[in-house]
NUZA-255309 format. One record per residue (C-alpha): residue in one letter; x, y, z. Coordinates in Angstrom, 3 decimals, always signed. Layout:
REM NUZA-255309
+------+----------+----------+----------+
: keza :       xx :       yy :       zz :
+------+----------+----------+----------+
:    a :        X :        Y :        Z :
...
+------+----------+----------+----------+
REM end
This chain:
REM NUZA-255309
+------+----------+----------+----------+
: keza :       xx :       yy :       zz :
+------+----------+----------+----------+
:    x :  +86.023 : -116.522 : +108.464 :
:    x :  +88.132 : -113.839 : +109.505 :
:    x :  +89.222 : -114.799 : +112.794 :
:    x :  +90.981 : -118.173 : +111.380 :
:    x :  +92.896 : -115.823 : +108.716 :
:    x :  +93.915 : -112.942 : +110.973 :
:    x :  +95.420 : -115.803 : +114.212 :
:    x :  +97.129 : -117.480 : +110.879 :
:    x :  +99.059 : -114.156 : +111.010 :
:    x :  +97.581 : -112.809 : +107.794 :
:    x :  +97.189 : -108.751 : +106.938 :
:    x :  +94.079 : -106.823 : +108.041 :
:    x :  +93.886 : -105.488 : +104.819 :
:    x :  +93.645 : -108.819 : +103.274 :
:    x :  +91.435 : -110.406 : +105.739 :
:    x :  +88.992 : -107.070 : +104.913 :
:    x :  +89.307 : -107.806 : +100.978 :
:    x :  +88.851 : -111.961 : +101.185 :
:    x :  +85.829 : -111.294 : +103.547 :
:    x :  +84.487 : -108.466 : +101.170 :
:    x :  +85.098 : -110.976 :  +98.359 :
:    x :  +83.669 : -113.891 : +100.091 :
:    x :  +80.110 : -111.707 : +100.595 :
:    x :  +80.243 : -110.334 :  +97.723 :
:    x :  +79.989 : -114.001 :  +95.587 :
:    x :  +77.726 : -114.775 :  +98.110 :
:    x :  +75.629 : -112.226 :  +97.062 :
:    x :  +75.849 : -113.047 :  +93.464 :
:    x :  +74.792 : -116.551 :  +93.717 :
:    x :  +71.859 : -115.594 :  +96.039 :
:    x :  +70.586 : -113.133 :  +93.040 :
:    x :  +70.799 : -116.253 :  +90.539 :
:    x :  +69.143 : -118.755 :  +92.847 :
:    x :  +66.433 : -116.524 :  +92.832 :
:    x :  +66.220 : -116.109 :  +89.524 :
:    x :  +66.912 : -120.006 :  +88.913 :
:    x :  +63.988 : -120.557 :  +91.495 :
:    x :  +61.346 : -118.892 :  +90.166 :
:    x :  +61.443 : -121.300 :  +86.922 :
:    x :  +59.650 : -124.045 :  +88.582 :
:    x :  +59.579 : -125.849 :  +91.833 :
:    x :  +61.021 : -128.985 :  +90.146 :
:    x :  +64.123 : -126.606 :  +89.808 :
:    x :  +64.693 : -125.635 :  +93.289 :
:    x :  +64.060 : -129.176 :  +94.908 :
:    x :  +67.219 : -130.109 :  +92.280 :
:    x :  +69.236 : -127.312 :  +93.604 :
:    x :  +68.248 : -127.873 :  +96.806 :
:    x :  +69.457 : -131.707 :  +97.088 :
:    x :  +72.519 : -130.886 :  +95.146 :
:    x :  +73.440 : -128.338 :  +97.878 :
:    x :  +72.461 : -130.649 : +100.934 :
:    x :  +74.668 : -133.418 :  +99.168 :
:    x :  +77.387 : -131.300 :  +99.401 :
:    x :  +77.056 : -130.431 : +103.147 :
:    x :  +76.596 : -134.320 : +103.877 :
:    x :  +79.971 : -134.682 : +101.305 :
:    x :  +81.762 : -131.887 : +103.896 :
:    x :  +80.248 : -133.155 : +107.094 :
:    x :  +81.148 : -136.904 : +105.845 :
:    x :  +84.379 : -136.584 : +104.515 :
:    x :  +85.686 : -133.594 : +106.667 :
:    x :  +84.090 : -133.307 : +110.232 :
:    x :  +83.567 : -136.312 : +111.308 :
:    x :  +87.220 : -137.577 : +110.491 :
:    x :  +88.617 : -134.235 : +111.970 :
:    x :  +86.169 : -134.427 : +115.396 :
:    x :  +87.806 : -138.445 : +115.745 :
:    x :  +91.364 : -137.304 : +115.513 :
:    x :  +90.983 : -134.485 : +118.581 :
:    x :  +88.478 : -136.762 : +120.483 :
:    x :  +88.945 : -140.563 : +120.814 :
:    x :  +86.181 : -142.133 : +122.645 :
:    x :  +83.135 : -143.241 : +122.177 :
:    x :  +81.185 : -139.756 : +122.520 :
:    x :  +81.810 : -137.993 : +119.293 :
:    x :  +80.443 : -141.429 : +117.975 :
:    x :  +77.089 : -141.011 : +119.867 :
:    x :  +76.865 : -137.439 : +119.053 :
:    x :  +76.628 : -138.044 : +115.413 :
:    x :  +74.103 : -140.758 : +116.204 :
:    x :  +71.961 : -138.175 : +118.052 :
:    x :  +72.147 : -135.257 : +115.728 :
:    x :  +71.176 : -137.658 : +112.942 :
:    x :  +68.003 : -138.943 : +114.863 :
:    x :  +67.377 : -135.290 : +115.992 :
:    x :  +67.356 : -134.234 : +111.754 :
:    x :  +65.284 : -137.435 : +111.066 :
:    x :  +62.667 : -136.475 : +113.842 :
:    x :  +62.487 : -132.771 : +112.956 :
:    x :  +61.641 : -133.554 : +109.474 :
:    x :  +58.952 : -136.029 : +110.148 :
:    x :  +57.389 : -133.386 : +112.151 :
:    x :  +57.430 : -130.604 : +109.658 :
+------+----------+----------+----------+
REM end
């Protein structure tokens, strides 16, 4: 997270607070997802598929666009293909 901010030419004193920030939020939702969690387990597998519809909104709607425009052939295609049928396989065998 840092790196990104500090080649973008921002402060070191910034990039320290927004990274302290960052963990710090990170923190706090951690302490009420475990407080959240240990309601029921109905309650986490609703939290959980609201967070992994997110990532699949981001990896959808970000990524995959942004990995076409620097590549334009055929591989970033197949790559998706295989890291789909590699998540599919690994949850059948768990």
């Amino acid at each position: 997270m840092s790196v990104p901010m500090k080649n973008g030419g921002m402060n070191s004193i910034k990039v320290i607070f927004y990274v302290i920030l960052s963990g710090i939020t990170t923190g706090i939702g951690a302490f009420f997802g475990a407080l959240v969690g240990g309601i029921s387990k109905a309650i986490i597998a609703i939290c959980l598929s609201f967070a992994a519809g997110a990532m699949l909104y981001i990896v959808s709607g970000e990524l995959i666009p942004e990995a076409n425009k620097l590549y334009k052939g055929k591989i970033t295609a197949l790559g998706n293909i295989i890291g789909f049928l590699i998540g599919i396989v690994a949850l059948t065998i768990s």
